[in-house]
Every structure is written in C-alpha cells, then in structure tokens.
C-alpha positions as CSV (number, residue, x, y, z in Angstrom):
1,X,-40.4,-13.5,26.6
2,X,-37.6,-13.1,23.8
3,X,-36.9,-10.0,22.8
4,X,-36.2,-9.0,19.3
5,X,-33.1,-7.7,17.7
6,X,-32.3,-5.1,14.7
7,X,-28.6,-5.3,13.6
8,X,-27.8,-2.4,11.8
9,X,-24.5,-3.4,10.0
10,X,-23.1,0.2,8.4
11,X,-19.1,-0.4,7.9
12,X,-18.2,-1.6,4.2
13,X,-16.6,-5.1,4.4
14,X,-13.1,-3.6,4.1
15,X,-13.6,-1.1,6.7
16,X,-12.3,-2.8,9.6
17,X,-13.9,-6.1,11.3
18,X,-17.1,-4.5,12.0
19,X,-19.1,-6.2,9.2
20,X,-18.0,-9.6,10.0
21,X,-18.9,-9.1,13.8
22,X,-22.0,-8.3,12.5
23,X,-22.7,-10.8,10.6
24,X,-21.6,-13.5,13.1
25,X,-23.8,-11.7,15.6
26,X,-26.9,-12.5,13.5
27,X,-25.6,-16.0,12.4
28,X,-25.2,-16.4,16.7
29,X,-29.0,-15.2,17.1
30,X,-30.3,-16.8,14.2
31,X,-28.9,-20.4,15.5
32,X,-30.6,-19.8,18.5
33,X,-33.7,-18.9,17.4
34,X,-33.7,-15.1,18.6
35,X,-36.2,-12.9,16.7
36,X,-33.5,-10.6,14.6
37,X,-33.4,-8.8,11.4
38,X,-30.7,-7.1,9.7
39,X,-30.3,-4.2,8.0
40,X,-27.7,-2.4,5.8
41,X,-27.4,1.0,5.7
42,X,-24.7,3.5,4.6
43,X,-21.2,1.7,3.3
44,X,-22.7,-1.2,4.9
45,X,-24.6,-1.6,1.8
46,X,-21.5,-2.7,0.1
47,X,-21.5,-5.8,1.6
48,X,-24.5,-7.0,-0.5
49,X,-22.4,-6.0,-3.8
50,X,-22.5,-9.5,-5.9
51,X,-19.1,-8.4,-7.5
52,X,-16.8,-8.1,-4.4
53,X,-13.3,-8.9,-4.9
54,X,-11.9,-9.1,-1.0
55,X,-8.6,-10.5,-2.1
56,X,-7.5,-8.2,-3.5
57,X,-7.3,-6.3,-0.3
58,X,-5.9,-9.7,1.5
59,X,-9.6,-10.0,3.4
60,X,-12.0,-13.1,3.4
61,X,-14.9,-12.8,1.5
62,X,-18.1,-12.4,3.2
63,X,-20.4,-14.2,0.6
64,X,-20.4,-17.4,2.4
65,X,-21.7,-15.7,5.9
66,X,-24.4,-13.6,4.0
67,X,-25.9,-16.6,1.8
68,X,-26.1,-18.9,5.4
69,X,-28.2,-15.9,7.2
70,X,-31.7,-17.8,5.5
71,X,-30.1,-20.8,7.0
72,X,-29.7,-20.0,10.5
73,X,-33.6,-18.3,10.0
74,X,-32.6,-14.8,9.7
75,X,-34.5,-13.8,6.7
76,X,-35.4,-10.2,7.8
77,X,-32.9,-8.2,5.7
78,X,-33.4,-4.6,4.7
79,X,-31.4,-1.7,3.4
80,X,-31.8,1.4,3.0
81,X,-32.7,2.6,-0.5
82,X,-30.7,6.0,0.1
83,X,-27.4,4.3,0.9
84,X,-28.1,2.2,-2.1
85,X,-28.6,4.9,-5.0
86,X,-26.0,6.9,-3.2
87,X,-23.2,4.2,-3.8
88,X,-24.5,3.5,-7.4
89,X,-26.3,-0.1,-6.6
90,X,-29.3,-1.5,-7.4
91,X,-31.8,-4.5,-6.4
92,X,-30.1,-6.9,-9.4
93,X,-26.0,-5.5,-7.7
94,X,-27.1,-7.6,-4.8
95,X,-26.0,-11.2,-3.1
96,X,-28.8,-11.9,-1.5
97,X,-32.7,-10.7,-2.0
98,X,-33.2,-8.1,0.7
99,X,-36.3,-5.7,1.2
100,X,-35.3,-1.8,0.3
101,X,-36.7,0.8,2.3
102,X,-36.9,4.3,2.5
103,X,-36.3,6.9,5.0
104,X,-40.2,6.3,6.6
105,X,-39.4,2.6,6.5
106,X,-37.0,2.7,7.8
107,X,-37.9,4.6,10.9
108,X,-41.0,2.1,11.3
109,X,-38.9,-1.1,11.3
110,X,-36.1,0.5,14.0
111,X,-39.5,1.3,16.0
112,X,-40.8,-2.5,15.5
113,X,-37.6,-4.1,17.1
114,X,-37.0,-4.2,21.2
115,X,-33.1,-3.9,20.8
116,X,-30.9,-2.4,18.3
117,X,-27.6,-2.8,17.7
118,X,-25.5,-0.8,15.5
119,X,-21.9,-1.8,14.2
C-alpha cells in the first residue's frame, strides 16, 4: 500500500535551495503518482507571492515549478493562514489557488498524512 506524503516547504525562495528541493520533491511524487500534499507555512508562504522578482537576487524563478504541481496531480496545497497575515499576504497575493488553514487545520491535515517531510 502507498503511503501518503505531506511536504511542508517553510524556507522563502531566496532562502537557500530548500524551496526548490521542495518543490521538485512533490513534482518527483506527483509524476509517480504518490498520494502527497503540500503545504506552506512560515516564509515558505512567500513562494506563492504572484509579484516575485527572483532576478533581482540572481535566482530562477519558481513560478514555473509551482503552476506544473496540478500537472503532475499534486493538487493538495495548503498554507497556513497565520504565516500569511503575518507576512502581509492575502488569498488574491497568490500564484496558485491553495486552501488556507488555521492553526486546528492545520494540526488535522499533518495527522491525515503517513509521512511528513519538512524543508
């Protein structure tokens, strides 16, 4: 039996390589049909910002790999309401469509999956 998988992605996307590994983690399970879902939490939230300008800090932007995660089936995204309104975003800041949760939710859905990895 597959077991399920909960990323938890909490770096900003300038804060080292951890959100990309992320992301290609899900984009990995996702193409091989692994039960995952994704969450954002903390600066990790920042990766959904819509008006990211990586460039100007000589990274790759990380729209691409975040728009492809409904591709590769992973369609289970969350973040954390908290993180959100703490770093001055909102639903309509956001790339892609995710479910907001808060700190009950969130609890719930780390309970739901069978492995969780955090980066």
């Amino acid at each position: 039996m597959t077991k399920s998988l909960l990323i938890i992605s909490r770096q900003a996307p300038w804060n080292g390589p951890s959100a990309r590994e992320a992301l290609d983690i899900a984009l990995a399970g996702g193409a091989f049909d692994l039960p995952l879902g994704m969450l954002f939490l903390d600066d990790g939230v920042f990766q959904l910002a819509s008006s990211q300008q990586p460039s100007a800090l000589q990274q790759k932007n990380l729209a691409a790999n975040l728009q492809a995660l409904p591709m590769f089936g992973v369609e289970e995204l969350f973040a954390c309401g908290h993180s959100l309104r703490q770093r001055g975003l909102e639903q309509n800041d956001l790339e892609l469509p995710v479910d907001i949760l808060d700190d009950a939710a969130l609890a719930a859905l780390i309970a739901r999956f069978d492995q969780v990895v955090t980066l």
